[in-house]
Structure formats: structure tokens, C-alpha cells
N, C-alpha and C positions, 0 to 999 in steps of 0.2 A: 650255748653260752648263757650265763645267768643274766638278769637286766642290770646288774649291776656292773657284771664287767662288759655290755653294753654301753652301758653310762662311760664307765674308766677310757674307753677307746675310741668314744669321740668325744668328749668334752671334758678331759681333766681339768681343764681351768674351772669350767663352773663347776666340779667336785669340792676342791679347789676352797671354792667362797662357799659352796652351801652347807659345807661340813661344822654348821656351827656348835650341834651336842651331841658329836660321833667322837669313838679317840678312834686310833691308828685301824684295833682288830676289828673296825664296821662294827661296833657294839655300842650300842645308845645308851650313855651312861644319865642323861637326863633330858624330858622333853624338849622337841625343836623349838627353836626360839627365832623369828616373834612366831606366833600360835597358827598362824595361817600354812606356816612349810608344814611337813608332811614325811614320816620317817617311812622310805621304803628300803627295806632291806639294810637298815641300820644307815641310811643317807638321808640326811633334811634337805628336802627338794622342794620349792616353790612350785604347785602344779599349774598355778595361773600362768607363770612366762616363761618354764621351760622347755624348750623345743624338744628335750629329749623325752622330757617324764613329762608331756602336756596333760590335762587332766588326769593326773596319778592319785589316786585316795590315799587311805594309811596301809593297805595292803600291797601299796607297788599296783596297781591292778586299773584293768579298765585306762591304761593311756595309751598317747599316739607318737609316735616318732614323726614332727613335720620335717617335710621334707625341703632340704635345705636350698635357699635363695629364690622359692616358690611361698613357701608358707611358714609364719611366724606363730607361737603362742601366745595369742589373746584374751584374755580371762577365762584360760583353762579349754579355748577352742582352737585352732591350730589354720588361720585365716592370711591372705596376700597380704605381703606387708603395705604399709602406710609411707608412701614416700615422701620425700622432704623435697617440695617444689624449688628448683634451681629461676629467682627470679632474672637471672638473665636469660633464661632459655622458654619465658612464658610469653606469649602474646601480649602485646599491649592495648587492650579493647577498652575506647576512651566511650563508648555509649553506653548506658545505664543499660539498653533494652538489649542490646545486641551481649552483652557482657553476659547477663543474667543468663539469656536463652543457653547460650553457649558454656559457661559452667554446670548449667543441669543437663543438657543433652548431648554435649560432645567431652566432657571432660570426663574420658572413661577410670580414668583410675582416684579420681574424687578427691586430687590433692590441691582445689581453688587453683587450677594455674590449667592452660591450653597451653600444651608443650606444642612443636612444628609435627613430630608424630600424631597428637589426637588433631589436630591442622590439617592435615593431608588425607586423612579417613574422610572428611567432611567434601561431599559431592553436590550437597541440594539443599535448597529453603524450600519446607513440605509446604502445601497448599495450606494457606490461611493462617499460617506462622504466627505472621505480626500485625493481622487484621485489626482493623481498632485500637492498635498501641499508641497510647498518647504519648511516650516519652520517647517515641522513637525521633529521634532526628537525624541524625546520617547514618549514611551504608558501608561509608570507606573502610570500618575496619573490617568488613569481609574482603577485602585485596589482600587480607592477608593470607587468606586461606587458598594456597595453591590449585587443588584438584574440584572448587567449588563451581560448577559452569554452569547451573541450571535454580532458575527458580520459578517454582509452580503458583499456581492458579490462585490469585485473591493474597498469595504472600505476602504482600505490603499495602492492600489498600485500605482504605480511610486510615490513613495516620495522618492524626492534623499535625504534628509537626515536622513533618518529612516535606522537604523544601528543594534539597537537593543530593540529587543523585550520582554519584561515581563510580562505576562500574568497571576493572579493569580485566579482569576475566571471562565474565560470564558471557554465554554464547548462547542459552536456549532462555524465553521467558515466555509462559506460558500464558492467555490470554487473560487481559483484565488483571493484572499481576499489581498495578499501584493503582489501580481506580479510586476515584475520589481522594488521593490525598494530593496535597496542594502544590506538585511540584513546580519550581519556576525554571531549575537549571538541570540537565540530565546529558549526561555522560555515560554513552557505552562503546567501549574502546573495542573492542571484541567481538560485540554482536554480527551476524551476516543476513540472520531470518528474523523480521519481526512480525505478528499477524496478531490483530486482535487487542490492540496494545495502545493506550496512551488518549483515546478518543475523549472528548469532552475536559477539556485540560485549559478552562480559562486562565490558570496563570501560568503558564507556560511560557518562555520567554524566550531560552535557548536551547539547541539541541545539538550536540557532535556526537555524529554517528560514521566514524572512520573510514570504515570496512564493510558497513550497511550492503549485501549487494540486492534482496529483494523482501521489498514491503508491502503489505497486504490491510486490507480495513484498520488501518493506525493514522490518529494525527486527525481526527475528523472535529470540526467546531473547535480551533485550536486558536490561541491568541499570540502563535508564530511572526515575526515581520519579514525572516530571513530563514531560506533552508540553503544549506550549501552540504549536499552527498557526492560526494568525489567520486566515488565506485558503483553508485545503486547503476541496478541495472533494468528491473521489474516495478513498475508502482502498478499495484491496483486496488481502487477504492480507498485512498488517502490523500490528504490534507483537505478534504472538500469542506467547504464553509467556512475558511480562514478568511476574512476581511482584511484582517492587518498585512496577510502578505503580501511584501513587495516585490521583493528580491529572490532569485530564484537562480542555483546552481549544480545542474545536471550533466555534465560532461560526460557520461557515458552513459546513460538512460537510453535502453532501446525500445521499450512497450512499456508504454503509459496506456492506461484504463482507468478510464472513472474516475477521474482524480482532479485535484486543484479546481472544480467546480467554485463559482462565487468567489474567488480568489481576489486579490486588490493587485495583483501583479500586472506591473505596466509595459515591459518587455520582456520577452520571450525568445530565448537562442536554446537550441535543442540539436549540438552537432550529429548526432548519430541516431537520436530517436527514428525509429521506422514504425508503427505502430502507437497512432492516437484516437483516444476518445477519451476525451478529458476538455478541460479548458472552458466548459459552457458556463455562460452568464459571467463572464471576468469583464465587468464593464468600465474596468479600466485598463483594458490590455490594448497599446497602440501599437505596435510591430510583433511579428512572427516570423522566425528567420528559424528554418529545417532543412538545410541543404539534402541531408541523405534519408528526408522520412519518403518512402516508395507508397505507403497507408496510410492516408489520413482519414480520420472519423472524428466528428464531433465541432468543438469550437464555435455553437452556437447564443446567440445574442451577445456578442462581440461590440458594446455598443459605438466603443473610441479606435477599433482596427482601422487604421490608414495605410499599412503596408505590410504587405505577405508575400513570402520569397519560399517558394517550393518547388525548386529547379528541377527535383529527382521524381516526385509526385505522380503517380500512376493512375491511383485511384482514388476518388476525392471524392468523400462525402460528409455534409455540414456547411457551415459558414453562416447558415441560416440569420439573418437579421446582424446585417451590418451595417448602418445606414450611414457611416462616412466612409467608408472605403468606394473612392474613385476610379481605378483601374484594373486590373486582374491579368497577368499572363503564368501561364502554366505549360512550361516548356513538353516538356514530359508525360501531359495527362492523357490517358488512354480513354476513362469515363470519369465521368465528373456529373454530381448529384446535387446540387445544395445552393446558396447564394439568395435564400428565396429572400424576399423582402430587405433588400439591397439597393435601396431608391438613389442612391448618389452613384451609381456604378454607371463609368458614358465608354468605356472600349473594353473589352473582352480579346483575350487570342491565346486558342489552345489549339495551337496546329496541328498535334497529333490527336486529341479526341478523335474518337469513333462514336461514342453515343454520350452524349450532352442533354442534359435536363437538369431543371430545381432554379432557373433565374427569373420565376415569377415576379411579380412587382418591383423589376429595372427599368424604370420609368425614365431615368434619363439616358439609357441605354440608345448610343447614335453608331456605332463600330461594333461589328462583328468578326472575328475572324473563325471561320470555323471549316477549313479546306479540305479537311479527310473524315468530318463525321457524316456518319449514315443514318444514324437517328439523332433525332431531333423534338423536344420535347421540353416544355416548362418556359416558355418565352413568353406568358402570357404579361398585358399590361405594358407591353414595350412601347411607350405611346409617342418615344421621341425617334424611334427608329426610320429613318425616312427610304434608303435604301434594302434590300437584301438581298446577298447572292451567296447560295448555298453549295459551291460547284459537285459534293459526292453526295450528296444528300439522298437518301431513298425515299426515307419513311421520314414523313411529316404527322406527328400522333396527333390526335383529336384534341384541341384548343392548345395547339402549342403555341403561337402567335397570336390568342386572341385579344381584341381591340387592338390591332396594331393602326392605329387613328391618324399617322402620320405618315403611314408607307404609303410610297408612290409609286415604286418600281420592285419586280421581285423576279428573280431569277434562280431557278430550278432546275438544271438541265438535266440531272440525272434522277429526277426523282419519277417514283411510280406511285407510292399510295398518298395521300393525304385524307388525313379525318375529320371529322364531322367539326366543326363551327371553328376548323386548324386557321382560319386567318381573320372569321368573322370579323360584325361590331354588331353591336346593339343588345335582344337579350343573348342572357346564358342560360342554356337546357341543364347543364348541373348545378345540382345544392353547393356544392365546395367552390366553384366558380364565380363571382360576383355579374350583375350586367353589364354592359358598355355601353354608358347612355350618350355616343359620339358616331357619328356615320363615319365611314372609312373612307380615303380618299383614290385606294388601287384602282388603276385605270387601265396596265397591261401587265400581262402573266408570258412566260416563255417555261411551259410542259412539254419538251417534246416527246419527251418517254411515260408518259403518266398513263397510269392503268387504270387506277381509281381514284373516285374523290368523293366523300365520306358530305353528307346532308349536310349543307348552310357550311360548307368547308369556306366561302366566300361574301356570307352574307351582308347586307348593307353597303355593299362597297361601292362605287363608281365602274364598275366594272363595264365594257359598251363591247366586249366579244365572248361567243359563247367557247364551251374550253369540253371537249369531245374527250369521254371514258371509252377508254379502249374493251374493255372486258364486259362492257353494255352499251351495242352502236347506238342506240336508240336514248341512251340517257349525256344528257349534257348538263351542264354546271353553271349559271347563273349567279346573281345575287339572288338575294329575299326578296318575293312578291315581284319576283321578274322569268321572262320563259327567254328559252331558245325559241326563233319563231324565223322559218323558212322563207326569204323575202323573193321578189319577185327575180331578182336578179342572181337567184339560185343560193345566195349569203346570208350564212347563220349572224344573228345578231339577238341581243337581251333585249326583251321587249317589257 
């Protein structure tokens, strides 16, 4: 088939219009007119825009047939058509910075318009995107981009004028993602993982985090007053150094780590946390209420705690430096470590302990209850203690009672070891120790079962009978600078 009747059998019409100085027999009776068409085979054909004879010279020759509703003839090259942006069907992107990015990187067919197709191709903001953009101010019009759920590393920080945030899809955001730009309000509806995120955020104001369920190193030197996470479930290593915080909404938080340190929060409810070490230095935290925490760790220099409810409480370690907290019962405790310089604490009762130690300098410490521990450890400085009766008690460790300057009466029955300077007064043989510059007032002991008893276990005391080591007939237990000495009347006595 000739290209002529090629031409005739798809596109009579444009035959048609370009047959401007052809007659009937395809025989050119005078040059194509205007100068630019091109006579091939006795037809004046425009080779710049036609699709059939695209690049045609005067010999019909050298052209392309584009292929139809793929490609058009464009200055004689045969290239994707140019489409006519439908402004109802474009995106409405009201920020300068976000608009720009987005017609040179997502708008694939180059017609100024993001239809909902080049919308939905759009999965990610690459790292360091909009770093340093000054015109950036808000983020809301990526909610409109359906499939967009991630954005990486440094993508929006230092924009000084990014204030606030709205996020309604996005689910992954990579660390240090807005650093340094000056957010006050942030919304992300969607998120569940956040790590590495949000730290050093002095105008920080507010924050709804829905669905949040676990947050890691985020929220650190924050000028927060209020957090309320309905669903978190995981903190570790966030909100630490918040001053402003007060208010505090954790309803399903089960392991807290390291967190809310130096905090300004005044009460504390945690229905289901089981797993803490967080909370230290909050010295304005007055109550703690954890019905089901089974671990506790931490919560040290508590300076305003009056009242702590840990019904469920197994194992307990911290508390360290409370110095207005009065009472202490811990229904539940198995071992308990902590309380140390606790000067206002006058009753104690942890029925179930087993091993007990860390209530150093309980100085007004007058009531004990401690009926099923077998170690016993860290009572030093209890100087208001007048009584004590240990009934399971085994092991009495080295300076676990010392200076006890007020006891009078002390009862042991089941115990076998006690350690060296475990009830003394006067000096202390360890550096960590301080001395007790008070003589003790013990006067009777009841060991029936004692096996050993560890050098100056009793020193300075008023002690007037001597107290026989089973496991060495020949040594016996005194005060300091007093013997057992064999009287005539066959009776051991402290000389």
C-alpha cells in the first residue's frame, strides 16, 4: 500500500483540510501553501503536527505514524500528549512549599495539577525534604494524599515557620524528623510507634497522640503541662525533664522505663502499670496509687510523697529519699529494697516480706511489722526504735540495726547468724557507714537458736549477760571493751 493511500484510510478528514494546492488527480498544480506544508506524493501535509506524515520532508520520506491516544506530533516529533488539567479533579495545596515540592516531584504527566492518581503513587517524604524551608508552615495538605504513611529522617526540621502539626495518616516517622522547628501544637492521629522523636521541643504546648501504643527516647526537655495517651502501652526514656508537667493520663500503660524523671506532676494513678523505673526526682509528686504494678523500680527523691498504695507490689526497689512520707504498708511485698533516708517514716508493715533491707536513716521509725522475713538488712540509724521482735528472722547482716540508741528490748527467736557491729553504737568500721556517737541502751537479748554472732555485733550497749555462739563453745558476745568472765558462782556475766 502506497503512503498515500495510507494517509486516505486513516485520516480523510485531515486529507480533507491539507489538500490546499493538490486538484482531484494528487497532481500539484502549484506550491503548498503557507511554505511550511510539504508536498508528499502530490498531498500538502504539515509535518510538524501530523500524526500520520509526522516528520515528512518534500519526498514523503523519513516519517513516523504515532501511534494513536499514546502519542501526538509535536514539532515534527511524535511525543505523550499534553493534557488539559481538569481543575475539579486537582488537589487543593494552599502552602507555597508543600505545593512547589509537589508539582516538580509528584506531578508525573507535567500538566501544574496533582490529580488523586499522581496522589496515591505518593508513599514517603525522603529524608531532609523540607529541612531549612522557611516557608513552610503547615503539613495539612498532605491528608490529602491517601497512600502517604511515612516520613524519613530530618524531613521537616529547622523550618522556623512550622508551628503546627496535623497528621492524619501517617504511621512511620523516622528519628529527628521536625528537630529544631518550633512546634507548639502536633497531631498524629494514626501513629502507634514513635522512637527518637520530638526531644528538646521548648514550645511545645500540645500533643494528641490517639493510638500512640509504644514510645521510646521522645518528648525529653519538653515544655508539655498535660499528656493524656489513652492506649500507650510501652514508655521508655520519655518525657524526662518536663518541669511544666502536671497532669498525667495513662490508662493502659503497663512498663514504664526511665521516664517522667524531674517531672512537676503532683498525683500519680497508674491502673495497670506492672513495671516501673521512672518517676525520680518528681519533687512534687504527693500520692502514688498502682493497684496492679507486681515491679516496682525507681521513684527516688520523691521530696513531697505522703502517700503510696501498692496493694499488688512483690518486689520493691527505690523510694530512696522521701523525707515526708509517715507510714508504709505493702500488703503484698515479698522483698523490698529502698526507703533509704526516709527520716519522717514511724510504722512499717510488710507481712509477707522475706528479705527486707534499704530503710537506713528511719530515724523516727517506732513500729515494725515484719513476721515472715528471714533477712533482714538496712535498719541502720533507727534511733527511735524502742522495741523489736523479729519472730522468722534468721540472718541479721552486718550493721543492719546500727545505733539503735533507743532499743531496750529485742527479740530473736529464730535467728542463727548476726553480723558484725548488726546492733552496735559508737564507732563505724565501714567508710559508707557514719559513727554513732550515742551508747545503746540494750539490756536483754533472747537468741535461743543463734549460731553466730559477727565482732561488736553488740557493742556499747548496757548489755549485763553474756550471749554463747554455738559453732565456737569458747567464744562468747559482749559489749566493747567488756569480757565474758566465769564468776565464782559458776555464771557467765560482761565484765
Amino acid at each position: 500500500m502506497s503512503n498515500t493511500h495510507l494517509f486516505i484510510s486513516i485520516c480523510p478528514a485531515i486529507l480533507a483540510c491539507l489538500c490546499l494546492s493538490c486538484d482531484n488527480h494528487s497532481v500539484t498544480v502549484k506550491p503548498c501553501l503557507p511554505p511550511e506544508y510539504v508536498d508528499c506524493q502530490g498531498t500538502c501535509i504539515d509535518p510538524m503536527t501530523s500524526d500520520v506524515f509526522c516528520g515528512a520532508n518534500a519526498d514523503c520520506e523519513d516519517f513516523s505514524v504515532c501511534a494513536a491516544n499514546h502519542l501526538v506530533c509535536n514539532q515534527g516529533v511524535c511525543v505523550p500528549p499534553t493534557a488539559t488539567p481538569d481543575p475539579n479533579n486537582c488537589l487543593k495545596l494552599t502552602d507555597q512549599a508543600i505545593q512547589a515540592y509537589a508539582l516538580t516531584n509528584w506531578d508525573t504527566d507535567q500538566d501544574d495539577c496533582i490529580s488523586p492518581q499522581e496522589a496515591a503513587a505518593v508513599t514517603e517524604i525522603p529524608a531532609k525534604t523540607f529541612k531549612n524551608n522557611a516557608q513552610l508552615e503547615t503539613l495539612s495538605d498532605l491528608n490529602q494524599f491517601p497512600n502517604l504513611i511515612t516520613i524519613r529522617e530530618e524531613a521537616f526540621s529547622d523550618c522556623p515557620s512550622l508551628t503546627t502539626v496535623e497528621l492524619d495518616l501517617i504511621k512511620n516517622i523516622e528519628p529527628n524528623a521536625f528537630n529544631g522547628s518550633p512546634i507548639r501544637h502536633l497531631k498524629l492521629t494514626n501513629i502507634e510507634t514513635l522512637i527518637d522523636n520530638f526531644n528538646d521541643f521548648s514550645t511545645l504546648a500540645s500533643i494528641e497522640l490517639p493510638h500512640l501504643k509504644t514510645i521510646k527516647n521522645s518528648f525529653s526537655n519538653c515544655s508539655l503541662t498535660s499528656i493524656d495517651l489513652p492506649e500507650v502501652k510501652t514508655i521508655h526514656n520519655a518525657f524526662i525533664e518536663c518541669p511544666s508537667l502536671t497532669s498525667l493520663n495513662l490508662p493502659e500503660a503497663e512498663e514504664i522505663r526511665y521516664a517522667f524523671d524531674y517531672s512537676g506532676i503532683t498525683t500519680l494513678s497508674l491502673p495497670k502499670a506492672i513495671t516501673i523505673n521512672a518517676f525520680e526526682r518528681c519533687s512534687d509528686l504527693v500520692s502514688i496509687d498502682m493497684p496492679m504494678a507486681t515491679n516496682v523500680i525507681g521513684f527516688s527523691d520523691l521530696l513531697a510523697l505522703t502517700s503510696l498504695s501498692l496493694p499488688q507490689a512483690k518486689d520493691i526497689i527505690g523510694f530512696n529519699g522521701c523525707p515526708v512520707l509517715t507510714s508504709l504498708s505493702l500488703p503484698q511485698a515479698i522483698h523490698v529494697d529502698g526507703f533509704k533516708d526516709c527520716p519522717a517514716l514511724t510504722s512499717l508493715s510488710i507481712p509477707e516480706a522475706t528479705s527486707v533491707t534499704g530503710f537506713t536513716s528511719a530515724e523516727s521509725l517506732t513500729t515494725i511489722d515484719l513476721p515472715k522475713a528471714t533477712i533482714i538488712n538496712g535498719f541502720e540509724f533507727s534511733k527511735a526504735l524502742t522495741s523489736l521482735t523479729l519472730p522468722a528472722a534468721e540472718t541479721i547482716n552486718s550493721y543492719a540495726f546500727f545505733c539503735p540508741t533507743a532499743l531496750e528490748t529485742l527479740n530473736l527467736p529464730k535467728a542463727k547468724h548476726i553480723g558484725q557491729n548488726a546492733f552496735a553504737t559508737g564507732a563505724s568500721d565501714s567508710q559508707e557507714i557514719p559513727d554513732c556517737y550515742d551508747h545503746g541502751v540494750l539490756t536483754s537479748l533472747y537468741l535461743p537458736e543463734i549460731e553466730s554472732i559477727g565482732e561488736n555485733a553488740f557493742s556499747t550497749n548496757a548489755l549485763a549477760s553474756c550471749i554463747k555462739s554455738s559453732d565456737d563453745p569458747n567464744q562468747w558476745a559482749c559489749a566493747t571493751e567488756q569480757w565474758c568472765k566465769k564468776g565464782s558462782d559458776q555464771a557467765w556475766s560482761c565484765q
